[in-house]
Backbone bond lengths (Angstrom), bond angles and torsions (degrees), N, CA, C in turn:
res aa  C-N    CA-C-N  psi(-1)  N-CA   C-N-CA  omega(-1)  CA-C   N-CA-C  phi
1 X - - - 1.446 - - 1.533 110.08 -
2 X 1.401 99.56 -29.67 2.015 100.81 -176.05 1.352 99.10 -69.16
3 X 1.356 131.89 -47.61 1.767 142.54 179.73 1.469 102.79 -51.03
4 X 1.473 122.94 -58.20 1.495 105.70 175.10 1.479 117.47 -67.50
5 X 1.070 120.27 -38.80 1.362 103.66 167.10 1.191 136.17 -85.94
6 X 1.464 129.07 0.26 1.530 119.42 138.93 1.427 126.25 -67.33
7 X 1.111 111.05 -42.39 1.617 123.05 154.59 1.636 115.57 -32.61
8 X 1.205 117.52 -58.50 1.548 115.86 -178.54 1.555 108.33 -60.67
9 X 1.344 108.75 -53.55 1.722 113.52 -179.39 1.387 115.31 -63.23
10 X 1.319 131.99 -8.87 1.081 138.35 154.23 1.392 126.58 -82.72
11 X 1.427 109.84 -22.12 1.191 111.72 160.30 1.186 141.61 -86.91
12 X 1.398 124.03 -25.42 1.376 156.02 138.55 2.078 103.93 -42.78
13 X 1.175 115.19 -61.41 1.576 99.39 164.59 1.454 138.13 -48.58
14 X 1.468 95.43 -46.55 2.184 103.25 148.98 0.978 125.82 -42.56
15 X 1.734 114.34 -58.41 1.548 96.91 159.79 1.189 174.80 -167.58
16 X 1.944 84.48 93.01 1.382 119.12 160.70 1.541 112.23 -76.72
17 X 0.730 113.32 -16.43 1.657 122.83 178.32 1.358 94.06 -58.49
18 X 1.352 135.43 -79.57 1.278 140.92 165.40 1.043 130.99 -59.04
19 X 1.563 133.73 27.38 1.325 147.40 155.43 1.416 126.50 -62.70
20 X 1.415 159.65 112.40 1.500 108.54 166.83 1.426 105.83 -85.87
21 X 1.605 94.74 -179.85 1.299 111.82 161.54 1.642 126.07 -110.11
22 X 1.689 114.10 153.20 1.579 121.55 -152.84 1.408 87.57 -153.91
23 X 1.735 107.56 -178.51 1.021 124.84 -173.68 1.415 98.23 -130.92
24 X 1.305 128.85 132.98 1.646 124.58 158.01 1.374 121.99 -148.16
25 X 1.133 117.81 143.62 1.323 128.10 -158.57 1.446 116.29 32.12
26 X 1.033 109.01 49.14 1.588 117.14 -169.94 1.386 153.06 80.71
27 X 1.581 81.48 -5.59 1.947 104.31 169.21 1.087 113.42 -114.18
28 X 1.488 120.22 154.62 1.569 130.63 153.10 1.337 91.48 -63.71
29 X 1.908 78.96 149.74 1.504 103.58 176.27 1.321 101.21 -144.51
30 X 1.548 114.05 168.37 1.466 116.00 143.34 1.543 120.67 -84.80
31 X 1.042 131.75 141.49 1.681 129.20 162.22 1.353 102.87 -108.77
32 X 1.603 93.62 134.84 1.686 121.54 -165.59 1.764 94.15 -104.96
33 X 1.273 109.37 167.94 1.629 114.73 151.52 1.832 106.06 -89.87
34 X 1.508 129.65 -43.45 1.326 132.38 -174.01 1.156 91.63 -133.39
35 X 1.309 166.67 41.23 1.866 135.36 174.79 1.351 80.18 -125.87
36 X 1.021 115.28 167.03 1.453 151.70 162.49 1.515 112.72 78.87
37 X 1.531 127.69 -164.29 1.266 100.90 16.57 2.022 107.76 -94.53
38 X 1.210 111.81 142.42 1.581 121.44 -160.82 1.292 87.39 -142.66
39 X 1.691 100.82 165.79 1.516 136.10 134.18 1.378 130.92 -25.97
40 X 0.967 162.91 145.13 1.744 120.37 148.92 1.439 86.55 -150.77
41 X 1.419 121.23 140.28 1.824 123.37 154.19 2.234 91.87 120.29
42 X 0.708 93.09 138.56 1.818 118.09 176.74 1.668 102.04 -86.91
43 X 1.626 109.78 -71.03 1.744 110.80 -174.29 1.170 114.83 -75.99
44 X 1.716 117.43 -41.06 1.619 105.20 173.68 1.643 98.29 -122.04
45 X 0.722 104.30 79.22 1.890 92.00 161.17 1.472 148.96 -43.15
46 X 1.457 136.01 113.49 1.001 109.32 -156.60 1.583 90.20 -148.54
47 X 1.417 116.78 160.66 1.549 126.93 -179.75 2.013 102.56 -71.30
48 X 1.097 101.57 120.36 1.528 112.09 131.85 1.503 149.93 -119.75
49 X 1.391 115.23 108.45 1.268 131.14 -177.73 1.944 98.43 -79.89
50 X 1.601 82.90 158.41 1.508 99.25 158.84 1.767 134.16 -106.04
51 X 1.401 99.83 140.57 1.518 111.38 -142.74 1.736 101.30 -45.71
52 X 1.491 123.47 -14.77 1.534 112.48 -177.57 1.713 109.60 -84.37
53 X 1.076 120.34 7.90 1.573 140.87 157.01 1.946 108.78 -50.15
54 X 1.207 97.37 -62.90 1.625 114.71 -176.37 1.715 104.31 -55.83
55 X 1.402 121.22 -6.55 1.446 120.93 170.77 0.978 106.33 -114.77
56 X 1.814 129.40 -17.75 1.417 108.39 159.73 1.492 143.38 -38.85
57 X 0.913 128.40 146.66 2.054 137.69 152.95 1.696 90.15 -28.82
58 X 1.837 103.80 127.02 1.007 135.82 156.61 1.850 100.20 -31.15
59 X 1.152 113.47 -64.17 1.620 125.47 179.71 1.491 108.84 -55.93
60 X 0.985 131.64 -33.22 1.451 136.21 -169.33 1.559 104.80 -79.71
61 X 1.024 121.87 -63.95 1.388 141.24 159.14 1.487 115.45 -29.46
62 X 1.214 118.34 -71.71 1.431 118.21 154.42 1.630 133.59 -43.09
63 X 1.512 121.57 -28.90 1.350 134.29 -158.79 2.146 78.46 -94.92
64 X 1.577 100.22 -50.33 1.470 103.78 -174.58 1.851 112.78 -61.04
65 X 1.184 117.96 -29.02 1.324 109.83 -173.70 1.301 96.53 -93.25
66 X 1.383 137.45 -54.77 1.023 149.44 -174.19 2.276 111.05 -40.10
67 X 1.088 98.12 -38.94 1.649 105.40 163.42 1.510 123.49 -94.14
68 X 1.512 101.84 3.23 1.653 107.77 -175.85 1.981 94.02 -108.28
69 X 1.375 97.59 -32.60 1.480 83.18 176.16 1.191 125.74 -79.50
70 X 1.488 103.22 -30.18 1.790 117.04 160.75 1.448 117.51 -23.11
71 X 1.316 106.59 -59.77 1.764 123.54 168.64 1.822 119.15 -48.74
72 X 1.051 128.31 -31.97 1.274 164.96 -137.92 1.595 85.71 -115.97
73 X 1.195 119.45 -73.09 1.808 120.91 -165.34 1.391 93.17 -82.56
74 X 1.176 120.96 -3.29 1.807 97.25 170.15 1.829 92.83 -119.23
75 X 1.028 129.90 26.49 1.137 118.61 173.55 1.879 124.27 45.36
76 X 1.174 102.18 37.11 1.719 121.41 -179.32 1.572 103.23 -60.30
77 X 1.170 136.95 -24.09 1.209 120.02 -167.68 1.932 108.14 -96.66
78 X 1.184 99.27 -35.85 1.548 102.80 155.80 0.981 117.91 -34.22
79 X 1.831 114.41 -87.97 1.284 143.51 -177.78 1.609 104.53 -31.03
80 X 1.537 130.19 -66.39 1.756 139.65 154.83 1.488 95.83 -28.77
81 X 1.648 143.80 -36.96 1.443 112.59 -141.86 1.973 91.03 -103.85
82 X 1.656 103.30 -26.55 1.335 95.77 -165.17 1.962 98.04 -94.57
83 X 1.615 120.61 30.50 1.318 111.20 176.78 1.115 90.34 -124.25
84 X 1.632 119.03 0.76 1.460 108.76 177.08 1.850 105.09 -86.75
85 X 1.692 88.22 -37.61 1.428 94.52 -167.21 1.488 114.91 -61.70
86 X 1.542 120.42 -39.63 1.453 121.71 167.57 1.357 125.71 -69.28
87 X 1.515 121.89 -15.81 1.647 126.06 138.55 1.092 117.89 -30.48
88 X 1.527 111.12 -65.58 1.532 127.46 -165.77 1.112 97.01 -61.01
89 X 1.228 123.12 -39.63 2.075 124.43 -148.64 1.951 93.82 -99.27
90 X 1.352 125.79 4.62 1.313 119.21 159.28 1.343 129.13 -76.94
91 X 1.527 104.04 138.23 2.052 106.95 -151.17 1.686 75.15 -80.62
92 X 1.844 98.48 157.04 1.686 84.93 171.21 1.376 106.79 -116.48
């Protein structure tokens, strides 16, 4: 279970490499071709939407960042990384 999930976070770092970055409704983001819109990153966290977002309604965009940053101000992706990690760290 530790191998797939270093494996995923390594895969997910590839690609962000090939993400760009934008601005919408007032935040940095990443822009995806398909991921999000999510969380993504442990040390710096940051929203990625997908690039057919940027043609959404002014309102949509906002309602969409506005529940992605929600995640972000409560620190959800942490909280997900250290219930994974004490999963992992259970003797079986």
């Amino acid at each position: 279970m530790l191998l797939a999930l270093l494996f995923s976070g390594a895969h997910l770092a590839y690609r962000k490499r090939h993400w760009g970055r934008g601005t919408i409704a007032g935040a940095s983001v990443y822009i995806t071709e398909h991921a999000g819109p999510a969380v993504v990153g442990i040390i710096r966290p940051r929203i990625a939407v997908p690039r057919w977002l940027k043609d959404a309604s002014p309102a949509i965009q906002e309602h969409v960042i506005a529940h992605e940053q929600s995640h972000l101000d409560a620190h959800d992706v942490r909280l997900f990384t250290w219930a994974l990690f004490l999963l992992v760290s259970m003797p079986c």
